[in-house]
C-alpha positions as CSV (number, residue, x, y, z in Angstrom):
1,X,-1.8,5.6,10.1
2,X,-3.2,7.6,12.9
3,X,-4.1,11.6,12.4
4,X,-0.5,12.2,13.6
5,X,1.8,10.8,10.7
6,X,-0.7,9.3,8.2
7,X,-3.7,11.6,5.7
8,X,-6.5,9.6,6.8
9,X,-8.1,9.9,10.5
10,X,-9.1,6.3,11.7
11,X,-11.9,5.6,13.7
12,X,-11.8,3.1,16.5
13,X,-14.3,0.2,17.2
14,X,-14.4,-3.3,19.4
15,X,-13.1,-6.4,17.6
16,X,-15.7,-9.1,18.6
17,X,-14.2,-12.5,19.6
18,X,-15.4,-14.0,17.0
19,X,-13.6,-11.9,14.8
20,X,-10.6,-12.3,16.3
21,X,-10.1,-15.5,17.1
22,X,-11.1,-16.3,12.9
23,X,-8.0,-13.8,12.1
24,X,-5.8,-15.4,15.1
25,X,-6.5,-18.7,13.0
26,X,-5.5,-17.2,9.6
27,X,-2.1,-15.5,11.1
28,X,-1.6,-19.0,12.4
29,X,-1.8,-20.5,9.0
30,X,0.2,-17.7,7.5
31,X,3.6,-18.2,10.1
32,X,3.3,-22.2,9.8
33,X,3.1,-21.6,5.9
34,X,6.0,-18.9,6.3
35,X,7.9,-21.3,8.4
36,X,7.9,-24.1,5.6
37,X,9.4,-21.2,3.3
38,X,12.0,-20.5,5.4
39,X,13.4,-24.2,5.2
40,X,13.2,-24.1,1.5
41,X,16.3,-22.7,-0.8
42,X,15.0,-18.8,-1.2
43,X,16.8,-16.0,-2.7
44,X,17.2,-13.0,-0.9
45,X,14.3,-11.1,-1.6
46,X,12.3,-14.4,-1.2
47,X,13.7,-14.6,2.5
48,X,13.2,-11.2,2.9
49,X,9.3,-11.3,1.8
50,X,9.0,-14.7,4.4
51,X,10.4,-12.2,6.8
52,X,8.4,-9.5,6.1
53,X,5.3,-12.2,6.3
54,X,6.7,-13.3,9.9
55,X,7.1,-9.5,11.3
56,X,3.6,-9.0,9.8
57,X,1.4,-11.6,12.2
58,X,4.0,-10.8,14.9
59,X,2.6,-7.2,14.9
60,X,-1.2,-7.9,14.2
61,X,-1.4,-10.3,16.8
62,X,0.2,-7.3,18.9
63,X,-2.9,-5.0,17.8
64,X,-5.5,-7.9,18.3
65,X,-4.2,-7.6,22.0
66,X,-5.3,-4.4,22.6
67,X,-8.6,-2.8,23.5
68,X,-10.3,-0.3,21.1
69,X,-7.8,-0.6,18.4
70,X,-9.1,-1.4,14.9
71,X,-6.9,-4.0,13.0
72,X,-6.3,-1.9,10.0
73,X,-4.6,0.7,12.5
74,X,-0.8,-0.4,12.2
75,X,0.9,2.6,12.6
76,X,4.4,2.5,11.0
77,X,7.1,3.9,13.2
78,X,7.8,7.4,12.6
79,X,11.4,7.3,12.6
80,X,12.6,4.4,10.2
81,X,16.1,3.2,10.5
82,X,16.4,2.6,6.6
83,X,17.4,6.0,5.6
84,X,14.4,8.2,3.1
85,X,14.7,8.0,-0.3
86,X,14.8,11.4,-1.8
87,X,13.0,12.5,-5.0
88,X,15.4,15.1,-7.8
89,X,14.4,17.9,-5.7
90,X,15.2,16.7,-2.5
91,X,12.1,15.7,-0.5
92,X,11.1,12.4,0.6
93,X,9.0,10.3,-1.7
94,X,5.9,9.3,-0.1
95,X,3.4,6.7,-1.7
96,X,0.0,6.2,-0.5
97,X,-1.0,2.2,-0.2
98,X,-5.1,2.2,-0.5
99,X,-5.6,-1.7,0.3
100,X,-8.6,-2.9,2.6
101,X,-6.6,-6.2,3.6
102,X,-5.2,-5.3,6.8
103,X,-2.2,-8.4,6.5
104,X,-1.5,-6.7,2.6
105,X,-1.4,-3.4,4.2
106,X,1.5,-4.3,6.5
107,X,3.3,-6.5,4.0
108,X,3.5,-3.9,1.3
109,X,3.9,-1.3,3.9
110,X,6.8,-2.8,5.2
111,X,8.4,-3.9,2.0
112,X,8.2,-0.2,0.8
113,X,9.4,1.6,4.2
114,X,12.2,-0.9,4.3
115,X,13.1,0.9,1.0
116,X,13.0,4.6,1.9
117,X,10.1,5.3,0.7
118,X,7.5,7.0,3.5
119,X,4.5,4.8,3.3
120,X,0.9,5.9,4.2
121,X,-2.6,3.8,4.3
122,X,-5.9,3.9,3.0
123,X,-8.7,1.2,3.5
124,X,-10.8,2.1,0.8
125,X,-11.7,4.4,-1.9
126,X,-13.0,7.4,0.0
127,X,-10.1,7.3,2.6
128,X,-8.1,7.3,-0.9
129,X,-9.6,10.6,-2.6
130,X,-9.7,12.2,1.1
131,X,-5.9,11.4,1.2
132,X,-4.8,13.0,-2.0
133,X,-7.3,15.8,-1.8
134,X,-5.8,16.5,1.8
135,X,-1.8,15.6,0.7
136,X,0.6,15.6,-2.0
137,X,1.8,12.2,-3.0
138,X,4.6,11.2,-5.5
139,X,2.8,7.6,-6.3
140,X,-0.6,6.1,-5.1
141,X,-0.8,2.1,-5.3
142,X,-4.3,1.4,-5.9
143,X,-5.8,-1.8,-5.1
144,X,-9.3,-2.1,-7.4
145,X,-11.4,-4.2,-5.0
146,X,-12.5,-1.8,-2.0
147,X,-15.1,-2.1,-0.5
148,X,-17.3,1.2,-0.2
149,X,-15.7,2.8,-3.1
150,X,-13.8,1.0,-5.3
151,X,-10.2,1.2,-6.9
152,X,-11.4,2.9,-10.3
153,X,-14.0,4.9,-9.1
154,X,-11.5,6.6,-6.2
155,X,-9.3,6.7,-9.5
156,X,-12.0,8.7,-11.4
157,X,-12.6,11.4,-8.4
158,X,-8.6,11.7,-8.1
159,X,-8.3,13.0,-11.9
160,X,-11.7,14.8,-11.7
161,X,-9.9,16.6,-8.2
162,X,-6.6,17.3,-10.1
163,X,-8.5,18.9,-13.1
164,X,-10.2,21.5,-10.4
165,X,-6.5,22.3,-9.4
166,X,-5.0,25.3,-10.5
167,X,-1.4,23.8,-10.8
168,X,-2.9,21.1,-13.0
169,X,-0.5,18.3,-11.1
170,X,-1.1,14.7,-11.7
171,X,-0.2,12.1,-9.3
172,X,0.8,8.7,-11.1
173,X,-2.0,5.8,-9.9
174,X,-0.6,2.1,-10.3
175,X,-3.4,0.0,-9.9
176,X,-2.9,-3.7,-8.4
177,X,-6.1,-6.4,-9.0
178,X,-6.5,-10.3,-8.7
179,X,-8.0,-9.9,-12.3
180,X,-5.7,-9.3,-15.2
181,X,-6.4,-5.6,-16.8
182,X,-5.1,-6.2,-20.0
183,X,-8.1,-6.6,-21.5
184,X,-10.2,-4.1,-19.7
185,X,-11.7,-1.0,-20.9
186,X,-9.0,0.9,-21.9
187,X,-11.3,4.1,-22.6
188,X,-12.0,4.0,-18.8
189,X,-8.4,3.1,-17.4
190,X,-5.8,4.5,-20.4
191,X,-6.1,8.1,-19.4
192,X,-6.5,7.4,-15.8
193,X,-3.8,4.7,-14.7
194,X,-0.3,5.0,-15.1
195,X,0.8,1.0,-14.6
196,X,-1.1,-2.1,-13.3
197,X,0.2,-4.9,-11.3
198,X,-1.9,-8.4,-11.1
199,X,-1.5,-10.3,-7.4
200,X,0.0,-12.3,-6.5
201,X,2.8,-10.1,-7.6
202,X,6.4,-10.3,-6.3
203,X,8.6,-7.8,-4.5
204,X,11.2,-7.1,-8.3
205,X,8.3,-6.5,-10.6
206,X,6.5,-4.0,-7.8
207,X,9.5,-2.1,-7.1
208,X,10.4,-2.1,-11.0
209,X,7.2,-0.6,-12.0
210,X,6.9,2.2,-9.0
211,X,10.7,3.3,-10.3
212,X,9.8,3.5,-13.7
213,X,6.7,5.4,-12.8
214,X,8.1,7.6,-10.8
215,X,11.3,8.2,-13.4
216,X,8.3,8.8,-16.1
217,X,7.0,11.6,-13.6
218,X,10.7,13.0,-13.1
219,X,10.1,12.3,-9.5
220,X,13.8,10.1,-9.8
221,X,16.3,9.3,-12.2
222,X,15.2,6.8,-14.6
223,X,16.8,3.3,-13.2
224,X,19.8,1.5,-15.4
């Protein structure tokens, strides 16, 4: 999500060898676990989320290779092979991810390019806000635990931005959390979040919820 494809402008730093070779370990553990799933009876989308796992450490071991790159700067390629999905009116839909785990970033990134949709990043809050003050997104998953500004906070500047706005437009905010927001403060998330999604979630109950957000914004048809 460099300056050339992607809203926010990364910074780039060392990675100290300590650092990497912890998150070497962890990708290690991640393809031997995703190697045990692939000998297991899986569906299709199961396979295809083990695969999606497997591409993942492929290309952050890739980045963890090379000098001065940060690991949260995965750059999706700019020409996709799956073909764009298209909103009513024609355009592509993008979706902004704002996740501080880089191995979450890719996964979801990945599952959603490899369904049209153009996908760009955000590690925390602030790149978040900058991102939809600077571009106009159809969706904007929203993960609640960032660090330097969280996920409900970034959602509280994102309406107060859109109220200063003469055209008054809303962009629809799913929020994804470890904790379960059902019984959270509704006067601080009702007016403000459009869906939630508690993780682990799975790939049929994401991609449900961002079609039926976007069919409640008129972005798509609503789905049969």
């Amino acid at each position: 999500m460099g300056s050339k494809d992607g809203p926010v402008e990364q910074t780039s730093s060392e990675i100290s060898p300590q650092f990497e070779q912890s998150v070497k370990g962890c990708l290690q553990s991640i393809w031997g676990m995703s190697e045990l799933l692939r000998e297991s009876p899986l569906d299709a989308h199961q396979r295809e989320y083990t695969e999606a796992i497997q591409e993942a450490v492929v290309q952050l071991k890739q980045l963890l290779s090379k000098e001065e790159i940060l690991l949260k700067e995965l750059v999706l390629p700019s020409v996709s092979s799956t073909p764009r999905r298209l909103s009513l009116d024609g355009k592509e839909i993008t979706i902004l991810v704002a996740e501080d785990n880089p191995v979450n970033q890719v996964l979801i990134a990945k599952l959603l390019d490899g369904r049209g949709y153009r996908v760009w990043l955000a590690s925390n809050g602030f790149e978040a806000v900058r991102a939809v003050h600077d571009t106009n997104f159809d969706l904007v998953l929203m993960d609640i635990y960032m660090p330097e500004l969280n996920g409900l906070e970034a959602m509280l500047r994102i309406r107060e931005l859109e109220e200063q706005r003469e055209n008054g437009n809303r962009v629809p905010i799913v929020a994804v959390s470890s904790v379960d927001l059902s019984s959270a403060d509704h006067s601080l998330l009702g007016a403000d979040l459009d869906a939630y999604l508690v993780k682990p979630f799975q790939i049929k109950p994401l991609l449900k919820t961002i079609e039926e957000v976007l069919a409640r914004y008129g972005v798509i048809a609503a789905p049969e």
